[in-house]
VEXDREN-2710 file (C-alpha; in Angstrom, 1 decimal):
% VEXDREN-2710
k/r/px/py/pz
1/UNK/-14.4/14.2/-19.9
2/UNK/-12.7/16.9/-17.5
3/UNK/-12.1/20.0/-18.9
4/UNK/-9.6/22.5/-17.8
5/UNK/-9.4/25.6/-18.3
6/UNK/-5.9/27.6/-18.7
7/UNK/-4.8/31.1/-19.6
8/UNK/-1.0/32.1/-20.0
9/UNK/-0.4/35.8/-21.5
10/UNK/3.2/35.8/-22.9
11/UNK/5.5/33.4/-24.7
12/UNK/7.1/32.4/-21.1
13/UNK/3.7/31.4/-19.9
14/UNK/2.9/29.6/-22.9
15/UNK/6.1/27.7/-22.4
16/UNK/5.3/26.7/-18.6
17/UNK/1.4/25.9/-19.8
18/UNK/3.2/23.5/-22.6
19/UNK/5.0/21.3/-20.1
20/UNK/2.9/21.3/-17.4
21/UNK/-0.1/20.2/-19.8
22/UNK/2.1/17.3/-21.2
23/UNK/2.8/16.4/-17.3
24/UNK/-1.0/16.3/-17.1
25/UNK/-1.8/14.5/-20.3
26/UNK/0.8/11.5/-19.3
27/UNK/-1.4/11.2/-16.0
28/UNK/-4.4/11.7/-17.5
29/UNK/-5.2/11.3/-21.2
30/UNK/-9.3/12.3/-21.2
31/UNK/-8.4/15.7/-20.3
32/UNK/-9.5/18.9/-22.7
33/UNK/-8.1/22.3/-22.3
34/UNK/-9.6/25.9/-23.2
35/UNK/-8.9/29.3/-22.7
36/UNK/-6.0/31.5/-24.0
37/UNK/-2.8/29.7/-25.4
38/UNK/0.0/30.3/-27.6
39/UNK/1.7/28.3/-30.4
40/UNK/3.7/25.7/-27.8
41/UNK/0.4/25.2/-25.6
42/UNK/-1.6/24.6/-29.1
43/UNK/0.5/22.1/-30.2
44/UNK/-0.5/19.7/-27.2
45/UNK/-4.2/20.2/-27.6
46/UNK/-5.3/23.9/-26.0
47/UNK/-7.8/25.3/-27.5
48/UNK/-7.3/29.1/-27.5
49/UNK/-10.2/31.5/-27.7
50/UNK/-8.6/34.8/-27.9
51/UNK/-5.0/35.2/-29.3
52/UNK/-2.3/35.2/-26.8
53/UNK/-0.7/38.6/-28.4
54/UNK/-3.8/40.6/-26.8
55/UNK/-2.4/39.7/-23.3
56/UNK/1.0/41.1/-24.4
57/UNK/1.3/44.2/-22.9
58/UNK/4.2/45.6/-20.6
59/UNK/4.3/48.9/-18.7
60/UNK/2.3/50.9/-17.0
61/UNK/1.6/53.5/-19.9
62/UNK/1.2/50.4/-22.7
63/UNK/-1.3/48.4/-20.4
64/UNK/-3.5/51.7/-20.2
65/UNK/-3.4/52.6/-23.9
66/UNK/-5.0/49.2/-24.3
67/UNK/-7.0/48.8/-21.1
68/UNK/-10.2/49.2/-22.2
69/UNK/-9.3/46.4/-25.1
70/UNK/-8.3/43.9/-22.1
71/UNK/-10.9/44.6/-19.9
72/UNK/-13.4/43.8/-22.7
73/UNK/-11.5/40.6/-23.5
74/UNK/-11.7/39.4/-19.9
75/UNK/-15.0/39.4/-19.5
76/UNK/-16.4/37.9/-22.8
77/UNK/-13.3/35.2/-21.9
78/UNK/-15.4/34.9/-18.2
79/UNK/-18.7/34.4/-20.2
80/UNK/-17.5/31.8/-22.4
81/UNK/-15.8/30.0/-19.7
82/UNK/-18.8/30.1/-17.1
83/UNK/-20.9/28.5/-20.6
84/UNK/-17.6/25.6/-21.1
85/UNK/-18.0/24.8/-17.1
86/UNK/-14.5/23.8/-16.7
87/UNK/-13.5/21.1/-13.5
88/UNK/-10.3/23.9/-12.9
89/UNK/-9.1/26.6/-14.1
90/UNK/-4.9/27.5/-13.9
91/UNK/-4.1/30.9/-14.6
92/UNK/-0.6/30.8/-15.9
93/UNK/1.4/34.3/-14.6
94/UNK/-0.4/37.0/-15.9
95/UNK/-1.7/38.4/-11.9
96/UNK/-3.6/41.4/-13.2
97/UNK/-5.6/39.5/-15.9
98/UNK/-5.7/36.1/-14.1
99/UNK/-6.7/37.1/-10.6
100/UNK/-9.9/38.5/-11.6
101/UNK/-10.6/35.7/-13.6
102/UNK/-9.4/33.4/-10.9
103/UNK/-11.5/35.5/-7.8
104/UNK/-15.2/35.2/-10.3
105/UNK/-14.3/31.4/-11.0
106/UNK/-13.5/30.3/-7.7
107/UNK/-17.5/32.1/-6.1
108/UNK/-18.9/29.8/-8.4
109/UNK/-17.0/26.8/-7.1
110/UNK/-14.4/26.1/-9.6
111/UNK/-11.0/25.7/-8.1
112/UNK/-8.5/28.5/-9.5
113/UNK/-4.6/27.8/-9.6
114/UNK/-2.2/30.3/-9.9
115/UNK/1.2/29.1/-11.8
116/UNK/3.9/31.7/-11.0
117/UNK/3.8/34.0/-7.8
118/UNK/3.7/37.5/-8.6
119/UNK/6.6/39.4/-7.9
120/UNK/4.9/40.2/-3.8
121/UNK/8.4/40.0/-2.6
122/UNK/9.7/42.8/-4.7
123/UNK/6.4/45.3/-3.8
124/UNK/5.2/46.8/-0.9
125/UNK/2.7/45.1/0.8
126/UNK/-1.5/45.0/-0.3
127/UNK/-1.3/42.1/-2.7
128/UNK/-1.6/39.2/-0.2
129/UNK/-5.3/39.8/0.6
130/UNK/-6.2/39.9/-3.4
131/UNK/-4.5/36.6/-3.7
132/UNK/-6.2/34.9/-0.9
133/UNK/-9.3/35.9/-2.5
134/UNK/-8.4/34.3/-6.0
135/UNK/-6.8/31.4/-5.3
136/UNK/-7.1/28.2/-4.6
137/UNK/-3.7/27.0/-4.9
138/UNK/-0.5/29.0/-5.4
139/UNK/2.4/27.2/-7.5
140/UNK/5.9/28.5/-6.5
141/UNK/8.9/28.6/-9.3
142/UNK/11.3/29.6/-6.6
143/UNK/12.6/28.2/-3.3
144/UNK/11.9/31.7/-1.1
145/UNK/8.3/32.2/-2.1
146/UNK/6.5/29.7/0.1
147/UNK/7.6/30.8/3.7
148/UNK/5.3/33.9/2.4
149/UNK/2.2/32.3/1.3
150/UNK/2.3/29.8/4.4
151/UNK/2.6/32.9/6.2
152/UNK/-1.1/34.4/5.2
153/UNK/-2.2/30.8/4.9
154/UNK/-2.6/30.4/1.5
155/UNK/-1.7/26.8/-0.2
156/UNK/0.8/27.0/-1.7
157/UNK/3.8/23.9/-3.4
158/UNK/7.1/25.0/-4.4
159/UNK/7.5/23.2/-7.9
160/UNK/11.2/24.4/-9.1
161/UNK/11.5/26.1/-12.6
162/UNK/10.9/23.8/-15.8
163/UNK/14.0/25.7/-17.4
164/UNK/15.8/23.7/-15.0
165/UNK/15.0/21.2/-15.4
166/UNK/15.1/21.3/-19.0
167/UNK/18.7/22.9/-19.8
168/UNK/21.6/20.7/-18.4
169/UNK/23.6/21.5/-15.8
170/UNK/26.9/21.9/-18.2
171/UNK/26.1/23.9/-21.3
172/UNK/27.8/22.9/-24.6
173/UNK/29.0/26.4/-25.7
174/UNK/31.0/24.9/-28.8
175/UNK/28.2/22.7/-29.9
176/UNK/26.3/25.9/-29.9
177/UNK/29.0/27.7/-31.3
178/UNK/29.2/25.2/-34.0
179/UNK/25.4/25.1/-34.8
180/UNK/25.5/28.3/-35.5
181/UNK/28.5/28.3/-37.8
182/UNK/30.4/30.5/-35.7
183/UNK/34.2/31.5/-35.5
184/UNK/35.7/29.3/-32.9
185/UNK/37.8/31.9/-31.8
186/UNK/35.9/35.5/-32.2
187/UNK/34.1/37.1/-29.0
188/UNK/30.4/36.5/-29.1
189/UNK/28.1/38.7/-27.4
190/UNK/24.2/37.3/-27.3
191/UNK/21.9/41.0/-27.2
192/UNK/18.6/39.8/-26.0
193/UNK/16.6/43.0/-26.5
194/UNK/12.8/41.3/-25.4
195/UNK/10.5/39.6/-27.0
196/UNK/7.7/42.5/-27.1
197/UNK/8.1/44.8/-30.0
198/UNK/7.8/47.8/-27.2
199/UNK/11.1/46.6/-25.6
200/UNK/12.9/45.8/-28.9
201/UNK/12.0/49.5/-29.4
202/UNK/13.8/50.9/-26.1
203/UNK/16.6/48.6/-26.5
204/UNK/17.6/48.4/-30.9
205/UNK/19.3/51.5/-30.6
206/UNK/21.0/51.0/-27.5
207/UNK/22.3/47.7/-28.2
208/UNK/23.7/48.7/-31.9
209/UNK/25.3/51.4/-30.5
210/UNK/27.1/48.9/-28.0
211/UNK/27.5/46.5/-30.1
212/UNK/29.6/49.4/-32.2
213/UNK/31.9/50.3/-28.8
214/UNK/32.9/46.8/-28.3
215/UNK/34.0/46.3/-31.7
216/UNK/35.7/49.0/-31.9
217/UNK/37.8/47.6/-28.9
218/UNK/37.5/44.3/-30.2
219/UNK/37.9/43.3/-33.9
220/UNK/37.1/40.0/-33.3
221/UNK/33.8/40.5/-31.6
222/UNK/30.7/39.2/-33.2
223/UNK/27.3/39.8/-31.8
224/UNK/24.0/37.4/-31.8
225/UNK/20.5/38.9/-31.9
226/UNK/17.5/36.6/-31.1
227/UNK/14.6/38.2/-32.2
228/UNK/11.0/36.3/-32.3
229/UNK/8.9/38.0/-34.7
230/UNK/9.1/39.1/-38.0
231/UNK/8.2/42.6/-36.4
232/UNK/10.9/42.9/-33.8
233/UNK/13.1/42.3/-36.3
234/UNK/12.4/45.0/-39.4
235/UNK/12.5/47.5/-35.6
236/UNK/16.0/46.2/-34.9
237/UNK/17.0/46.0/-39.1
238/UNK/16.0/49.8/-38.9
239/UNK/18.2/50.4/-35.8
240/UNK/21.2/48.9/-37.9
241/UNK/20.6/51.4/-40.9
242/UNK/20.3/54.6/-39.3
243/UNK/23.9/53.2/-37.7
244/UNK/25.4/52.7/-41.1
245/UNK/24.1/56.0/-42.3
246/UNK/25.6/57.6/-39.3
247/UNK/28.8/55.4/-39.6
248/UNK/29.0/53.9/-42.9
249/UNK/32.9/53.2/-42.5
250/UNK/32.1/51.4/-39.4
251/UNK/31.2/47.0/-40.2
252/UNK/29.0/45.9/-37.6
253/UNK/29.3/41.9/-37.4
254/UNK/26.1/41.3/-36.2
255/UNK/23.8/38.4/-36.6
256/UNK/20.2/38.7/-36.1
257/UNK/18.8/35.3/-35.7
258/UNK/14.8/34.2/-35.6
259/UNK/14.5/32.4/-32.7
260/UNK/17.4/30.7/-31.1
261/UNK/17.9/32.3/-28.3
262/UNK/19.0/29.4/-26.6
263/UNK/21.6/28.9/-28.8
264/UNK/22.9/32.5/-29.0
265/UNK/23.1/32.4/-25.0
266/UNK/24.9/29.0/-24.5
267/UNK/27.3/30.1/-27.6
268/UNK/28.2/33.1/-26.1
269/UNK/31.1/34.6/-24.0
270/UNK/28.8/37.2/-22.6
271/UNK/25.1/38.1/-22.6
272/UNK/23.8/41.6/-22.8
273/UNK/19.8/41.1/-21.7
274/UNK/16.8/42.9/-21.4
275/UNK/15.4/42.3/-18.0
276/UNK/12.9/39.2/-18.0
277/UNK/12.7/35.4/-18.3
278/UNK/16.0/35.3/-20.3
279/UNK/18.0/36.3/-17.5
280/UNK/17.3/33.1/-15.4
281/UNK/17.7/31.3/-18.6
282/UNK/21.2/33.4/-19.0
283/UNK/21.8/32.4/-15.5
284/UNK/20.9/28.3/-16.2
285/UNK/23.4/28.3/-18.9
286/UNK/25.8/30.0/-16.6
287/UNK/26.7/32.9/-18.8
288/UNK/28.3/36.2/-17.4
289/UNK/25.6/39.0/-17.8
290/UNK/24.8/42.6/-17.9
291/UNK/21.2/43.0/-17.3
292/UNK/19.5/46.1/-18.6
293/UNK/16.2/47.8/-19.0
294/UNK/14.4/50.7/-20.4
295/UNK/10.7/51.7/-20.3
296/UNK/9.3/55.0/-20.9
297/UNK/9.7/57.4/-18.1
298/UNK/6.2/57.8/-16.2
299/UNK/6.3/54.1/-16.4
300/UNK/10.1/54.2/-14.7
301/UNK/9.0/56.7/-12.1
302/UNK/6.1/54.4/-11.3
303/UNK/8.1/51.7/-11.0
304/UNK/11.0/53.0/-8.8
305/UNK/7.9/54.4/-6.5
306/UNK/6.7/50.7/-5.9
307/UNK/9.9/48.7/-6.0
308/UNK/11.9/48.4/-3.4
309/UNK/14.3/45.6/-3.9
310/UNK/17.5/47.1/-5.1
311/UNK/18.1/44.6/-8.1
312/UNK/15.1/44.0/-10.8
313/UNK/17.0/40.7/-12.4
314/UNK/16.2/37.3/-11.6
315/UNK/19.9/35.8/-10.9
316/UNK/20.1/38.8/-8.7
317/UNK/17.0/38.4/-6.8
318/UNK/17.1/34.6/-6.5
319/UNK/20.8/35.4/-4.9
320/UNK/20.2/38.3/-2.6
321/UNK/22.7/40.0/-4.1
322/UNK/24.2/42.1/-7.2
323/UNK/26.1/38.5/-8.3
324/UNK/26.0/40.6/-12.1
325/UNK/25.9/44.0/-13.1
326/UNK/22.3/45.5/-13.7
327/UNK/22.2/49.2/-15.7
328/UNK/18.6/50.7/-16.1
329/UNK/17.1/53.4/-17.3
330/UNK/19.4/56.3/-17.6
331/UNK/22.2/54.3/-16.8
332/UNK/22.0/52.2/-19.8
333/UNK/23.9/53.9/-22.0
334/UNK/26.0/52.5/-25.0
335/UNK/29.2/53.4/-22.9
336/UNK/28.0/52.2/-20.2
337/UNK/26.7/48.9/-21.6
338/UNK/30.5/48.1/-23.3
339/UNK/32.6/49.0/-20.6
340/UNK/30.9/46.4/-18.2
341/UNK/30.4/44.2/-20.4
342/UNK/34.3/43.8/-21.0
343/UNK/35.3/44.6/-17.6
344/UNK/33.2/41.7/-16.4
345/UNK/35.0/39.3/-19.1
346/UNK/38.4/40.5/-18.3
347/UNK/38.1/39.5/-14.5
348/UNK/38.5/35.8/-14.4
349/UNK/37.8/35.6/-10.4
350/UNK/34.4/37.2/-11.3
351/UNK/33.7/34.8/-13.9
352/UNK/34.6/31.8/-11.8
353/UNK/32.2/33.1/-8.8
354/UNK/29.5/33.8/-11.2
355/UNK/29.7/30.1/-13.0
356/UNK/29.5/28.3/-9.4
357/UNK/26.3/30.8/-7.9
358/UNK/24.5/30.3/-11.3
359/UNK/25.5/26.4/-10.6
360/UNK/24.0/26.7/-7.2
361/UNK/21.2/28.2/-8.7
362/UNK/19.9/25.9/-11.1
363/UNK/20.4/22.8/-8.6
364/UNK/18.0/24.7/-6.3
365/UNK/15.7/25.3/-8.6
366/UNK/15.7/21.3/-10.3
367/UNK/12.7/20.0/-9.0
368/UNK/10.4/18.2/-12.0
369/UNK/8.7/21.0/-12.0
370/UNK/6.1/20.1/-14.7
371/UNK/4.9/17.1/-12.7
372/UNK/5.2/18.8/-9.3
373/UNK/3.0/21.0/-10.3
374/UNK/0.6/18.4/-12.1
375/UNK/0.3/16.6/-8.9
376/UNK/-1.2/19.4/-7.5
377/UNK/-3.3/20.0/-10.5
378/UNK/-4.9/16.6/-10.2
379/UNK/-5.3/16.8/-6.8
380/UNK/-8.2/19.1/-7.3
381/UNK/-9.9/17.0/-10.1
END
């Protein structure tokens, strides 16, 4: 029975890793799967040896406060893999824990896979010649990464994004809007603040304190907030009591929701976002954005050192261009945050040319990406 072996480290990996398995089970249904999964990749048949929270880790500062944790992780994961003797093994995102896995695997003659390029195109140079190293096979989400990979000589298939694929082409914001017992005619604003408890701490305060300049512009704005854990909510509940204590006349109408992010978006004039995977998914639903970000500040200056792309969101960088507004760091400030946020939804020639590049966007990026990238997959079985 061939056995394949599969590592994502976040919730968006665990998403791809669920489709792309399902892709491979309707090919294939004597296939077995091992290594580290979340909740979605569970539920079609991974078996996870480590939880996927351990791989959770953003910044340069977090990822060092637990490196030692990691490193330990990765190689009793390596041990117990070598033992299983997986067919393949498809590292799912993840570079900095996956490539090492990926490099040991493929000296002892397993075929490695790499599901989502690293962001190469966004850093200076060096990362090429690790890659070649590791991989057997790179999978591409987007349509510019290839042309790179080719380049080096690397294999490498452009499968399209599963969001795409997934989410229709024309969103049903009053369905949404509906589901969630919304007023039909209020201003929604969806916050996405992140999905790690160390972003939902950079952002809670921010966003409440936007959330409290817009409606006091606007008292007929109502605000959304997806949160995923249990966690990232009681951080975000504690940003919305010191508000009232600071401004108990003030009513915030805010919503925090578990889950539902989806819905919040698509029911949404306007989404405020936390850089990340929710930006394309922003972008798919062809919602007007203001992308933000904060980190703490050696991690910033580390950052800014080795980026040099002027745009850090995904609708921006699949464009080439600032098609929305991005604020980060020290300019994402409450201010800040509400006056773009309205000045974007008061321009209607913006919102028209944003609607038909996101529009572009997702038809680039429809491909069946889930049994694309199974193809490939089963090519090496």
């Amino acid at each position: 029975m061939p056995k394949i072996a599969i590592v994502a480290g976040e919730a968006s990996g665990d998403l791809l890793g669920c489709h792309l398995m399902r892709a491979l089970k309707a090919q294939r249904n004597d296939l077995t799967f091992i290594g580290i999964a979340g909740p979605k990749m569970m539920g079609e048949g991974a078996q996870s040896l480590f939880p996927i929270e351990k791989l959770s880790v953003r910044g340069y500062i977090e990822v060092i406060k637990h490196l030692y944790g990691l490193l330990k992780l990765r190689r009793n994961l390596l041990k117990q893999l070598l033992a299983e003797k997986p067919d393949i093994f498809i590292g799912i995102d993840a570079p900095d824990f996956n490539f090492w896995l990926e490099r040991k695997l493929k000296k002892r003659g397993i075929p490695a896979i790499h599901y989502v390029s690293p962001s190469i195109w966004a850093w200076r140079g060096g990362r090429m010649g690790k890659i070649k190293r590791s991989v057997s096979h790179m999978l591409a989400l987007f349509p510019f990464e290839p042309a790179l990979y080719e380049t080096a000589k690397v294999p490498v298939t452009y499968v399209g994004h599963p969001l795409a694929d997934e989410l229709p082409l024309k969103p049903d914001q009053q369905a949404a809007r509906e589901m969630l017992k919304l007023e039909p005619n209020a201003l929604i604003v969806a916050m996405l603040p992140g999905s790690r408890q160390s972003e939902v701490k950079q952002h809670a305060d921010l966003f409440v304190k936007t959330a409290q300049r817009i409606g006091l512009e606007n008292e007929n704005a109502q605000f959304l907030v997806p949160l995923i854990t249990r966690k990232t909510r009681e951080i975000f509940e504690h940003a919305i009591h010191q508000h009232y204590l600071q401004h108990p006349e003030q009513e915030l109408n805010m919503q925090l929701l578990f889950g539902h992010a989806h819905d919040a978006m698509e029911g949404a004039d306007a989404v405020i976002v936390a850089s990340g995977t929710a930006t394309l998914e922003a972008a798919l639903l062809k919602k007007p954005m203001v992308i933000t970000y904060r980190m703490p500040r050696l991690s910033w200056w580390i950052l800014k050192r080795m980026n040099y792309l002027p745009y850090v969101g995904l609708p921006n960088i699949l464009a080439g261009r600032f098609v929305v507004p991005e604020l980060l760091q020290d300019a994402a400030t409450p201010q800040n945050l509400a006056d773009t946020t309205m000045k974007l939804l008061n321009d209607a020639g913006q919102l028209q040319e944003i609607r038909q590049e996101f529009t572009n966007m997702h038809l680039a990026l429809k491909q069946d990406a889930a049994e694309k990238a199974a193809e490939v997959v089963l090519q090496y079985l």
